[in-house]
C-alpha positions as CSV (number, residue, x, y, z in Angstrom):
1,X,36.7,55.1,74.7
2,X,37.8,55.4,71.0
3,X,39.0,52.2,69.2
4,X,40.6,52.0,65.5
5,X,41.0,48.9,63.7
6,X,41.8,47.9,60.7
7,X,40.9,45.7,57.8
8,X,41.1,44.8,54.0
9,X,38.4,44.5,51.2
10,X,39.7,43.2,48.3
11,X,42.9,45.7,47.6
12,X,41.9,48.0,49.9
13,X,43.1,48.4,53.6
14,X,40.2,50.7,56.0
15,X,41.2,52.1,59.2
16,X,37.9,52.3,61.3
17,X,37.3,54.3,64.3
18,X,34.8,54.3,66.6
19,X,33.5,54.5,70.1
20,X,30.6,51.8,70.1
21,X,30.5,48.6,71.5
22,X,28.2,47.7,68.9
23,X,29.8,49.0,65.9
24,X,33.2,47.4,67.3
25,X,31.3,43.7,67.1
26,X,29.9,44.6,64.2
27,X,33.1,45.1,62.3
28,X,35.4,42.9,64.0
29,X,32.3,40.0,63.1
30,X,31.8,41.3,59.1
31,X,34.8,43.0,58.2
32,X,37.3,40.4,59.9
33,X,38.9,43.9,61.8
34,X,41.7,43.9,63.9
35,X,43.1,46.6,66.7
36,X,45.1,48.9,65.9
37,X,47.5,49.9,67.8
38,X,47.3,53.6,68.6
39,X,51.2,54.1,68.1
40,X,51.2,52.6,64.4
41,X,49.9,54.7,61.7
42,X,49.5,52.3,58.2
43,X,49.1,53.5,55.1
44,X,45.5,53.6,54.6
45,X,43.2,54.0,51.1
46,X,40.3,54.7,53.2
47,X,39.6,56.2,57.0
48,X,36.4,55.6,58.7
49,X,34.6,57.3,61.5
50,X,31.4,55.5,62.8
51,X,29.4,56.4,65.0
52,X,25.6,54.9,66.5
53,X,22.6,56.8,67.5
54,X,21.1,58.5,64.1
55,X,18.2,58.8,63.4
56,X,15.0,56.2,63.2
57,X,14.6,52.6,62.0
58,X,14.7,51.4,58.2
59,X,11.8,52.5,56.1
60,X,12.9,52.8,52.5
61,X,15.9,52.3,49.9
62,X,15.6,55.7,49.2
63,X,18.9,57.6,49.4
64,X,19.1,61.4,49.3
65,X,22.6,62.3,48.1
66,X,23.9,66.3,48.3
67,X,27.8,67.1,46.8
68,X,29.6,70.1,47.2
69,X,32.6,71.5,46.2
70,X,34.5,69.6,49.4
71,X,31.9,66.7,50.4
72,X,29.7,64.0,49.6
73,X,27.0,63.5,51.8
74,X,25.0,60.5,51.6
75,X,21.4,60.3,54.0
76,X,19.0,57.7,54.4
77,X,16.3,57.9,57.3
78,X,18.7,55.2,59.4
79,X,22.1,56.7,58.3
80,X,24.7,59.3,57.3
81,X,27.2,59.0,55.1
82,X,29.9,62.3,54.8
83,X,33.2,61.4,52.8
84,X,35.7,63.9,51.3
85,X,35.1,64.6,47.4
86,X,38.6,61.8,47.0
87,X,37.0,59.4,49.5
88,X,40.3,59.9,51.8
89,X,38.0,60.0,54.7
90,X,34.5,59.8,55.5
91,X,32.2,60.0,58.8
92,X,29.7,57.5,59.2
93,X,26.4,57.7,61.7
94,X,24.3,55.0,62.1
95,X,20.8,53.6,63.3
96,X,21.7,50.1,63.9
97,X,22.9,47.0,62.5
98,X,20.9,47.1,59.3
99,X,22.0,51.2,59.0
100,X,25.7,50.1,59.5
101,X,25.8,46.9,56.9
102,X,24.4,49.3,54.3
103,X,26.2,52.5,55.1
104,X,29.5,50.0,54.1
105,X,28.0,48.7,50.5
106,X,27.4,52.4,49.9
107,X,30.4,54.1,50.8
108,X,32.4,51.2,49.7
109,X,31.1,50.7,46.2
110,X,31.2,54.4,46.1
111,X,34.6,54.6,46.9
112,X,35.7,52.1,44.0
113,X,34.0,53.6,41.6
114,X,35.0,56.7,42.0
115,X,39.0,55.4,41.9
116,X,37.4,53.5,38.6
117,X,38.8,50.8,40.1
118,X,35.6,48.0,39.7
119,X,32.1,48.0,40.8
120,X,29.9,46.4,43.1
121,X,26.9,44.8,41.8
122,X,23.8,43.0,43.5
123,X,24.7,39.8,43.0
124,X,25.6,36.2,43.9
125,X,29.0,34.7,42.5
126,X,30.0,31.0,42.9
127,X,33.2,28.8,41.5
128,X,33.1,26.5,39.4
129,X,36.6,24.8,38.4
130,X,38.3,28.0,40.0
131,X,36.4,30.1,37.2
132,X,33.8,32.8,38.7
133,X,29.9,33.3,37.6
134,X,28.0,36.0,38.2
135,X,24.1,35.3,38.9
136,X,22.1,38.7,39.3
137,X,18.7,39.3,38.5
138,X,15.9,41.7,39.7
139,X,15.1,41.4,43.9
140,X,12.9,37.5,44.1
141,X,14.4,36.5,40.7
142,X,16.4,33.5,42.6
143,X,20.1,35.0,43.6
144,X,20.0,33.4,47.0
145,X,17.9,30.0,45.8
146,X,20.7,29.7,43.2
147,X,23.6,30.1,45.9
148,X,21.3,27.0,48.0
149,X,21.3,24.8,44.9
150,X,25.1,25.3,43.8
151,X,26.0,24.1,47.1
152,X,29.4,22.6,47.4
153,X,30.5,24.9,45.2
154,X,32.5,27.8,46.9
155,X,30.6,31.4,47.4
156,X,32.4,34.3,46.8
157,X,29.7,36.8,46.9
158,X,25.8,35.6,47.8
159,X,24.5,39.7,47.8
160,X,27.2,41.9,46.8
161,X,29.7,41.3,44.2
162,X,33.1,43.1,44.6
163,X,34.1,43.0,40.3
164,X,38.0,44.8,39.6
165,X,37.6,45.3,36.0
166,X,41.0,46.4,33.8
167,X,41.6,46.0,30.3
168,X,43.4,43.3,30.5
169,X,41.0,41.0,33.1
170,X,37.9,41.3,34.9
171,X,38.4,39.0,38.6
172,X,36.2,38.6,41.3
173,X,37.4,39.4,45.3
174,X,35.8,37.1,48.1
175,X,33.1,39.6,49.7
176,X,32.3,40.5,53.5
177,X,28.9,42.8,52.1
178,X,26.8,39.4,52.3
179,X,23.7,37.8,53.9
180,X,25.0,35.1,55.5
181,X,27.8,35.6,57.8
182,X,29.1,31.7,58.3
183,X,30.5,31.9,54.3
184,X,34.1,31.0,54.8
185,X,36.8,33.9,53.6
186,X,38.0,32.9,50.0
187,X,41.1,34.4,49.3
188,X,42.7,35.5,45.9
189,X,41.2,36.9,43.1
190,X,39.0,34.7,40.1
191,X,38.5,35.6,37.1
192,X,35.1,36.5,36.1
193,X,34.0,34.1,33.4
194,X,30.1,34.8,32.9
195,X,27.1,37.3,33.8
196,X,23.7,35.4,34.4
197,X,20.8,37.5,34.3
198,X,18.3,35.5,36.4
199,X,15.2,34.3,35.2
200,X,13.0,31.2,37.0
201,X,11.5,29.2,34.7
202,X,10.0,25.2,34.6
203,X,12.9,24.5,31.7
204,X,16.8,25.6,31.4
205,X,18.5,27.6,29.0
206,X,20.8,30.1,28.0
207,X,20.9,33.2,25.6
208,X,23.5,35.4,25.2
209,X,22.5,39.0,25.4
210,X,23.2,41.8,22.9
211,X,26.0,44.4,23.7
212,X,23.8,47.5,24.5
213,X,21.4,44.9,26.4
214,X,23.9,43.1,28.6
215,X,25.3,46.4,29.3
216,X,22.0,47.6,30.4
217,X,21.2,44.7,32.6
218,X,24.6,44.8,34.4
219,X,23.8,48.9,35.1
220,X,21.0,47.8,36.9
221,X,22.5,46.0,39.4
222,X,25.1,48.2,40.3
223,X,25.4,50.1,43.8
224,X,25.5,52.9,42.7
225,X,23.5,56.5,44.2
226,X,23.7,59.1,41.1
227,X,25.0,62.3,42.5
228,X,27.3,64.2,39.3
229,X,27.1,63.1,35.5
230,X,31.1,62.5,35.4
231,X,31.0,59.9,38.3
232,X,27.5,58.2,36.5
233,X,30.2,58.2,33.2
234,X,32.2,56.2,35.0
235,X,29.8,53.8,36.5
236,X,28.8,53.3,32.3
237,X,32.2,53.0,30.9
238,X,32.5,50.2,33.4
239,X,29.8,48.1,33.1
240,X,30.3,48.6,28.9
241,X,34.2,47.5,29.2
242,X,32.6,44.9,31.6
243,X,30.2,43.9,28.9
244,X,33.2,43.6,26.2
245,X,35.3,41.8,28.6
246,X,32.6,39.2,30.3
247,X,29.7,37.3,28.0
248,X,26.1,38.5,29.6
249,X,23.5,35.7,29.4
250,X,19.5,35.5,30.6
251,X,19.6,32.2,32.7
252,X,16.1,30.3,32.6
253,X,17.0,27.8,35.0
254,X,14.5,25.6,37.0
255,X,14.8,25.3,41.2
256,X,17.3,22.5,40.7
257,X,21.0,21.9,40.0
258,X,20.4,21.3,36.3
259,X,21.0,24.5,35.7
260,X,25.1,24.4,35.6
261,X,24.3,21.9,32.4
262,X,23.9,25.0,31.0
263,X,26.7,26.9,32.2
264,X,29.9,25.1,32.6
């Protein structure tokens, strides 16, 4: 039996289809998706077909990405991702669970930056006095122990960051691509008041990082699978008007609270 359901990330409403049990608990559980009602046919930025029973189990990052003149096709040795060159619609086939979770951060942060909407970087993102900060770092550098020492502070983000950025603000959007699924729904938008690059140390401090630097470190981070040089433009003039917009720091912090001393 076919089911559609819909749901909204950040601005964005998704109308998913599908005819798995799993894929249905999966969404309904990350992706806060409702039914939808086969009569009723919303306006929608982004239709999804997913379906389960590709290929084998997780065994590297590596993406293999293919464009031609009508399609973008995404493939990874647990899933498939096919979306139209406007990212209208796109056809998803997945493994399992882990296939499914990143088949969304893929076609998602795809999908915004191809609209040069914002990005989506590998990141944690807490509140502080209703102002966001951005902690990223390279995989071990301490995104997830920072999230466990900021605690009471509210999480908007504790592995993907969704990041709108404009000329006139750069805000932050609560974010269902995360680790831990218990993280309460934060809703509204923050603005986006610094970038931590992370960097564990036995003291803390903070230096602010040079323009051409910072806008290096944020690249890094981004989810982003290079496929055409116009699209990879777009991902740069990003994370550079992100740079101009947002001060970029490298956080030495110790495995301790402390740390916001330096910060806020």
């Amino acid at each position: 039996m076919t089911n559609r359901f819909i749901t909204r990330i950040a601005e964005h409403t998704l109308v998913l289809t599908t005819e798995s049990e799993f894929v249905k608990e999966f969404i309904c559980q990350k992706y806060g998706a409702r039914p939808l009602d086969d009569s009723l046919k919303p306006e929608a930025d982004l239709v999804v077909f997913i379906q389960e029973g590709y290929g084998a189990p997780f065994e590297n990052y590596d993406v293999e990405v293919t464009a031609t003149d009508e399609s973008i096709v995404y493939k990874r040795t647990d899933y498939l991702i096919e979306a139209d060159k406007e990212y209208r619609t796109a056809r998803l086939e997945v493994h399992d669970d882990f296939a499914l979770k990143h088949a969304m951060v893929n076609l998602y942060s795809a999908y915004i930056t191809q609209r040069q909407w914002g990005l989506l970087i590998h990141s944690s993102c807490l509140l502080e006095r209703n102002q966001a900060y951005l902690f990223a770092g390279h995989s071990g550098a301490g995104k997830s122990t920072v999230v466990q020492l900021s605690q009471p502070r509210p999480i908007l983000s504790d592995e993907a960051t969704i990041v709108k950025i404009t000329e006139e603000e750069v805000v932050i959007y609560n974010s269902p691509f995360r680790s831990d699924t218990d993280l309460p729904d934060i809703p509204g938008t923050y603005p986006l008041t610094a970038i931590q690059i992370l960097r564990q140390s036995p003291d803390n401090r903070r230096l602010r990082m040079g323009g051409m630097e910072g806008i290096q470190q944020v690249l890094k981070r981004v989810f982003y699978w290079a496929h055409d040089p116009e699209e990879t433009k777009k991902v740069f003039r990003m994370c550079r008007l992100l740079a101009e917009k947002v001060p970029v720091y490298e956080l030495f912090f110790q495995k301790n609270d402390t740390f916001w001393e330096e910060i806020s």
